[in-house]
C-alpha positions in Angstrom: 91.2 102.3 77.1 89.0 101.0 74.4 85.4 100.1 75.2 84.3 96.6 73.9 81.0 95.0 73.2 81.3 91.6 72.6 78.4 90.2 70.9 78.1 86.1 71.3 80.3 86.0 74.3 79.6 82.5 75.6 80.5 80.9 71.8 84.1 79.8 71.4 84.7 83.3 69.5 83.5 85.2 72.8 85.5 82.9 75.3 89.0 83.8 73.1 87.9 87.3 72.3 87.6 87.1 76.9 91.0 85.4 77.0 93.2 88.0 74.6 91.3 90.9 77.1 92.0 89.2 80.3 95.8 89.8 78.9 95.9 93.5 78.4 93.3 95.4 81.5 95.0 98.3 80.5 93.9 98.8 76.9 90.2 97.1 77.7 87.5 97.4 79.1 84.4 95.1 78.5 81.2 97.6 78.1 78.5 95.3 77.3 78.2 91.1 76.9 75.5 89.6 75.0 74.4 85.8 74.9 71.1 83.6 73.6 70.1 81.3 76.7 73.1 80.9 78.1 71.8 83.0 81.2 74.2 81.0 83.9 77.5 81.5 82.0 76.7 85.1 81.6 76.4 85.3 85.1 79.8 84.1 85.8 81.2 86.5 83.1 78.7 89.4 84.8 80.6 89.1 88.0 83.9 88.9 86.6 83.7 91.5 84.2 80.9 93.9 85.7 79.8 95.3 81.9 77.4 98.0 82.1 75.3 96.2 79.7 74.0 92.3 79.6 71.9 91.1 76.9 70.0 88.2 76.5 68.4 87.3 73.4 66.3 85.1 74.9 63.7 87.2 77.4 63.2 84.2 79.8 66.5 83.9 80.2 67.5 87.7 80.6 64.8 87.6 83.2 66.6 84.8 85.4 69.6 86.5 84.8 68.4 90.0 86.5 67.4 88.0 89.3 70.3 86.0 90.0 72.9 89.4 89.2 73.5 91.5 92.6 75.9 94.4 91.0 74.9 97.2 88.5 75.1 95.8 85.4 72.1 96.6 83.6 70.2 93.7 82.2 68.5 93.6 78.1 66.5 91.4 76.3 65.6 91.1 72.8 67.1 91.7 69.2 67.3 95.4 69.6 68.8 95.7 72.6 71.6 93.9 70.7 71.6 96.9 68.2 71.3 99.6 70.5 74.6 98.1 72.4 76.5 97.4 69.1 75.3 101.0 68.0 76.0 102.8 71.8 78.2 105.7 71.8 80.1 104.5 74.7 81.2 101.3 72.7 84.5 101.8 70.7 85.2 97.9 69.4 82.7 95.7 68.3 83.2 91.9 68.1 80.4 90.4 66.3 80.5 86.9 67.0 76.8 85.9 67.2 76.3 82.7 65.1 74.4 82.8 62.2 71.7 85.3 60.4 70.7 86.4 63.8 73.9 88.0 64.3 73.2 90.3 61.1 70.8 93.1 62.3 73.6 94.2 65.4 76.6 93.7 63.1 74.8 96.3 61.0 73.5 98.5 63.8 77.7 98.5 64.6 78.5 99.3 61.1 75.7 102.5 60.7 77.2 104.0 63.8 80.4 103.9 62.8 82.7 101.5 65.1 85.1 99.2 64.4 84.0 95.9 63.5 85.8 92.6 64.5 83.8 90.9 62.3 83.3 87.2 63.2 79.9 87.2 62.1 80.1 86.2 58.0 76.3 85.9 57.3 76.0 89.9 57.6 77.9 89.9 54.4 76.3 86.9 53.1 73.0 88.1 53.1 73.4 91.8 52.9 76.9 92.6 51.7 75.9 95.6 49.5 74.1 97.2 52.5 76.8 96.4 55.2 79.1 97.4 52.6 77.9 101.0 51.9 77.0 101.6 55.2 80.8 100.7 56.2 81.8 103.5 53.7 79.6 106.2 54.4 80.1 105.8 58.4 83.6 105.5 58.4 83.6 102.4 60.3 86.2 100.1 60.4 86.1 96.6 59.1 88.3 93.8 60.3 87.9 90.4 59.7 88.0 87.9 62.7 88.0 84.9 60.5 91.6 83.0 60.1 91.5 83.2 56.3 90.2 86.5 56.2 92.3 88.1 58.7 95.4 86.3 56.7 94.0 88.1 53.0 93.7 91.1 55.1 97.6 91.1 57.0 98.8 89.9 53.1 97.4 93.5 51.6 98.9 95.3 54.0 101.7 96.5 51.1 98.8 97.3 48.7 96.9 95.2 46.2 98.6 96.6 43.2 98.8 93.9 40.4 97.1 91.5 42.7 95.8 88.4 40.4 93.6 86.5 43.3 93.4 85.2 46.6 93.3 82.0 48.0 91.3 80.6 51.0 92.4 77.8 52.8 90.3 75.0 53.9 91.1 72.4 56.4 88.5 69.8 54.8 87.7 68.9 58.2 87.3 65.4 59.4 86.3 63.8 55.9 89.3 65.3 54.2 90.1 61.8 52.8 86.8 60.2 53.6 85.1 58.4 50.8 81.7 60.0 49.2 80.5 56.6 49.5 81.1 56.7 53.3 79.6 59.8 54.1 75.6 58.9 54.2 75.6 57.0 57.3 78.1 60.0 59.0 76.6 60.4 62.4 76.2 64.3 63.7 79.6 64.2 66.3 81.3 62.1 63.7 80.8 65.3 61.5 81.2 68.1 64.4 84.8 65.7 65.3 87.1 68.7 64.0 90.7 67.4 63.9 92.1 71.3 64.4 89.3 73.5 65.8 87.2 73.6 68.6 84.0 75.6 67.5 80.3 75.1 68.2 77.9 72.7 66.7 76.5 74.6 63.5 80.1 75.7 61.9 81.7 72.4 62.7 78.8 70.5 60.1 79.5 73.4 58.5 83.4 72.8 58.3 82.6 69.2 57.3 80.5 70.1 54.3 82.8 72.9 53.7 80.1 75.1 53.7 82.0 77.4 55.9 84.1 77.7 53.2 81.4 78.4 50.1 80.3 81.2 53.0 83.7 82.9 53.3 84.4 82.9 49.8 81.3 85.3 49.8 82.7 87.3 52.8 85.4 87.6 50.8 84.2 88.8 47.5 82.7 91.6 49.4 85.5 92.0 52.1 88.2 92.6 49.1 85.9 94.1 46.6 86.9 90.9 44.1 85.3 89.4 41.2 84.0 85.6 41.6 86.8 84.3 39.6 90.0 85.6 41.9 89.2 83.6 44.6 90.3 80.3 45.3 90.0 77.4 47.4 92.8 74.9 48.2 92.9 72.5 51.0 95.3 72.8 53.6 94.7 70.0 56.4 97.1 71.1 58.8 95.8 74.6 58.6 99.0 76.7 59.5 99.2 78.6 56.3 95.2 80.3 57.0 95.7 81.8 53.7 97.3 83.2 50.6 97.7 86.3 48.3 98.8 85.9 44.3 100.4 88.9 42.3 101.0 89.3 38.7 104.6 89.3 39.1 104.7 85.6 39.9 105.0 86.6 44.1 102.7 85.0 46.4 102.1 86.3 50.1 100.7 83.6 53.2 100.4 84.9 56.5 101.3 80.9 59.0 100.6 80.6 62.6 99.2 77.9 65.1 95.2 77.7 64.3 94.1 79.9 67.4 91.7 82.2 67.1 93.1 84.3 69.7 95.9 85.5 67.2 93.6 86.9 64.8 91.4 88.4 67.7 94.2 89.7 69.3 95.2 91.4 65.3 91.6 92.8 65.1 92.1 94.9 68.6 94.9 96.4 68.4 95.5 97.4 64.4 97.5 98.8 63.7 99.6 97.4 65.9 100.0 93.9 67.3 100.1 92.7 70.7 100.9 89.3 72.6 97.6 86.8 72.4 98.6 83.9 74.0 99.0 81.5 70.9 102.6 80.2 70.9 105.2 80.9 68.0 104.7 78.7 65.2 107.9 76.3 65.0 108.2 75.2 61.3 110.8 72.8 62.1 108.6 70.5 64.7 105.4 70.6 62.2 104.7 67.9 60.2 105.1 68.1 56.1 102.4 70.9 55.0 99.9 69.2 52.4 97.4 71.3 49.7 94.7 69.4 47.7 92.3 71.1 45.3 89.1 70.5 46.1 86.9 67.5 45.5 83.6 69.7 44.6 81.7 66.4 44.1 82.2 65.4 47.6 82.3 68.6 48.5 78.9 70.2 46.8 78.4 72.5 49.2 81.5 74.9 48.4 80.4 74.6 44.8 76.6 75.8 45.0 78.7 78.7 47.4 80.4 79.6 44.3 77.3 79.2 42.0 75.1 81.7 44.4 78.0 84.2 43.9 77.9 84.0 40.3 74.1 84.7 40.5 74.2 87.5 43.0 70.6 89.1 43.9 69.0 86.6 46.9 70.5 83.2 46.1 73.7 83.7 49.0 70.8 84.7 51.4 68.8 81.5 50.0 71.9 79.0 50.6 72.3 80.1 53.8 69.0 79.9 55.0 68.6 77.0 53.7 72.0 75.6 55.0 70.8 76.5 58.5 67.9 74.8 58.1 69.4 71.5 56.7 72.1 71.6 59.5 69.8 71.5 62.2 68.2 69.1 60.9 71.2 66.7 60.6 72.1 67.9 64.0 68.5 66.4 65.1 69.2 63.2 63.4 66.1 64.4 60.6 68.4 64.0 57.7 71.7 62.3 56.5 74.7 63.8 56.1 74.7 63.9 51.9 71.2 65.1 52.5 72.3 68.9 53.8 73.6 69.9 50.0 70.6 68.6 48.3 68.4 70.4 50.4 69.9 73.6 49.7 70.5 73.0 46.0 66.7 72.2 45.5 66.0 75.4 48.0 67.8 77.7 45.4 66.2 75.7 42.1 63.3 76.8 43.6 63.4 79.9 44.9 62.6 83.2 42.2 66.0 85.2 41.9 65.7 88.7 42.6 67.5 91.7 43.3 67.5 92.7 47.0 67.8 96.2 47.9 67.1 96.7 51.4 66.9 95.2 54.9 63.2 94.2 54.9 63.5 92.2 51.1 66.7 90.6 52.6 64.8 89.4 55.9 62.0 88.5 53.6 64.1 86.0 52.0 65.8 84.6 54.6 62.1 83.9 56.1 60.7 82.7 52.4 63.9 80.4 52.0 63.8 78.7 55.2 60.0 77.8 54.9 60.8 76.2 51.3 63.9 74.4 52.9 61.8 73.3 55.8 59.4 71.5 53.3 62.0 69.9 51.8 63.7 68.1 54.8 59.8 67.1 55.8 60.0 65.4 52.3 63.4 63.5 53.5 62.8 62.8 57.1 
């Protein structure tokens, strides 16, 4: 019986992670839920799943969840109670699928102490991939990617990487796949979170739109794969059943295919080495449609290119474009700024923010904070 703390567990990662568990009682046992506000849904999952630990991000809301629990499940508030559960040394399995750079402190926490990380979380190696990194190596923690392209790269080295030449991410281009540039200004925020294959929150559906998402996991996956900038790849893949693909110098190329469910790379991620049913059906070629690829049109797109120029500059420019990315989206989200606005934002965010080298947790948090002030002024300037 493996011990899981499930970090983010009322976000659509959480509910699947929940679902692939609910299949196999036997091999899990949930040891501690954490969620933001969300203090009535965590009572449900409280009750169901009687974790040990509950934490709540938010203190008002922890504080309306102790009164309205009646079992023993102990109740937490606050950023470090996320750590100390990710870092507890009763929790075997961590899935970290907080959103965003609030989820990077605990995925960290997980990864000094040594567990094995479902990593769903990709802004811990956005913003601090050297640190996460090395502290993955010299804990002997295990790292397994919860994201579908990820997870694929990973299945596709299973054999080895020797002569591998690159790898290549797949992107679904989301809902404007073949929508115009010109179009796109006047794109309302639920045309833009209107995902034709996914059903994910808010932030990472704009995200998916501006294939951001995509600029952030080609970061995850320099670090994830220890690769240089120019062996990854990008194609898009709109009916997003080959999740991604491997190259070799011999001329062979590897794709792990399946239905786009989470719950099959979740499902991957807790039991590796082995596999185990997830509830996703068997992916029937024969009744798909034809399978389309389209490079990428990084003038619509200019979000997955200033992802790709931040990697080539290394130092604090991924933290920048992610703070400032967060900033911008919420911001569309609150009808402040267009649509076309959220890549110009960021790309005068990094112009000017001073590159630097950052070589712990405190410079890395500095710049997150720095980075979102600047991009703050700058969607004042467009609102």
């Amino acid at each position: 019986m493996k011990n899981i703390t499930l970090l983010g567990a009322t976000g659509s990662i959480g509910k699947s992670t929940l679902s692939v568990i609910d299949q196999h009682p036997n091999q899990f046992n949930i040891f501690a839920l954490s969620a933001n506000t969300k203090w009535q849904a965590m009572l449900e999952l409280c009750r169901q799943y009687q974790p040990t630990y509950a934490v709540m991000t938010n203190e008002e809301a922890a504080d309306k969840l102790q009164s309205a629990l009646n079992n023993d499940t102990q109740v937490l508030s606050g950023e470090q109670a996320l750590c100390d559960i990710a870092a507890h040394q009763k929790t075997d399995y961590v899935m970290a699928a907080i959103v965003g750079a609030a989820g990077m402190s605990s995925a960290l926490a997980a990864a000094k102490a040594g567990k094995r990380i479902m990593l769903a979380n990709k802004e811990s190696l956005v913003l601090a991939g050297d640190i996460f990194m090395d502290a993955v190596k010299h804990s002997g923690a295990e790292l397994i990617p919860v994201d579908s392209e990820h997870s694929a790269i990973f299945q596709c080295l299973q054999g080895g990487r020797s002569g591998l030449s690159k790898i290549q991410l797949t992107a679904s281009g989301g809902p404007f796949l073949h929508t115009p540039l010109s179009e796109l200004q006047s794109i309302t925020p639920d045309e833009a979170c209107a995902h034709p294959n996914w059903s994910m929150g808010r932030k990472i559906s704009v995200d998916s739109a501006t294939m951001m998402n995509k600029g952030l996991e080609v970061i995850e996956a320099y670090y994830l794969f220890d690769l240089k900038p120019e062996q990854i790849d990008v194609v898009m893949h709109p009916q997003s059943i080959v999740h991604s693909s491997v190259y070799f110098d011999d001329g062979s190329t590897l794709s792990q295919l399946g239905n786009p469910d989470m719950r099959s790379v979740i499902s991957y991620a807790m039991a590796y080495p082995q596999r185990i049913s997830s509830g996703v059906a068997p992916l029937d070629l024969a009744s798909n449609s034809p399978l389309e690829f389209y490079t990428p049109d990084l003038e619509k797109f200019a979000c997955l290119k200033l992802a790709f120029e931040a990697l080539k500059q290394g130092g604090n420019a991924m933290g920048t474009i992610n703070a400032a990315n967060e900033i911008a989206v919420d911001a569309f989200l609150n009808k402040t700024i267009g649509f076309l606005d959220i890549p110009q934002v960021i790309k005068q965010t990094l112009a000017q923010t001073k590159h630097a080298a950052l070589n712990n947790l405190d410079a890395i948090i500095a710049n997150d904070q720095e980075a979102r002030g600047l991009a703050s002024q700058i969607v004042a300037k467009y609102a």
